[in-house]
C-alpha positions as CSV (number, residue, x, y, z in Angstrom):
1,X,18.1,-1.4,50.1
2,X,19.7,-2.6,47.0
3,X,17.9,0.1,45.2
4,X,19.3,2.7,47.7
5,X,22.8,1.4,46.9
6,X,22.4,1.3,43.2
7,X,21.1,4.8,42.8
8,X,23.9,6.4,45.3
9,X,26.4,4.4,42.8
10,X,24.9,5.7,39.7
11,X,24.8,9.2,41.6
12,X,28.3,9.1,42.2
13,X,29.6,7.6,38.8
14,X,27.8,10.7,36.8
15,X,28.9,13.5,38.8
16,X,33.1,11.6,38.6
17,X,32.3,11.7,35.0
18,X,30.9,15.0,35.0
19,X,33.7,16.3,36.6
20,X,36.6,14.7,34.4
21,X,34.5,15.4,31.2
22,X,34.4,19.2,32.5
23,X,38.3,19.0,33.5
24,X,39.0,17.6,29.9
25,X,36.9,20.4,27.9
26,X,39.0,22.9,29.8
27,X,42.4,21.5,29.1
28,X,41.4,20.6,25.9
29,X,40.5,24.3,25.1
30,X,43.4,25.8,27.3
31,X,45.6,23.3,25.1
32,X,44.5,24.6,21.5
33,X,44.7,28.3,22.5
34,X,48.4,27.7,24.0
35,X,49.4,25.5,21.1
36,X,47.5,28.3,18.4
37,X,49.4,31.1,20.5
38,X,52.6,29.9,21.4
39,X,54.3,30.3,17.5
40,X,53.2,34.2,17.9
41,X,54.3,34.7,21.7
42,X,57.7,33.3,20.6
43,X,57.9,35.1,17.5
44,X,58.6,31.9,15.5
45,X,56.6,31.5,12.3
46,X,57.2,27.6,11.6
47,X,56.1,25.4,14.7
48,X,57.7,21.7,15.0
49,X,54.8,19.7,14.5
């Protein structure tokens, strides 16, 4: 039974991760394109870093 328990756990712990690892790649890379982009859709040349 304990077994049963432990593997539903473990089920449920990978796919959360899974899921906020996936969420953080995407607004990681959504991130970097805005802040590589955003100088040239405002026209300004020198970003505040």
């Amino acid at each position: 039974m304990f077994s049963v328990i432990w593997f539903t756990l473990q089920e449920a712990v990978e796919v959360t991760l899974n899921y906020q690892i996936h969420d953080l790649l995407i607004g990681a890379v959504c991130f970097v394109i805005v802040y590589r982009f955003y100088p040239a859709l405002t026209g300004s040349k020198n970003p505040t870093s």
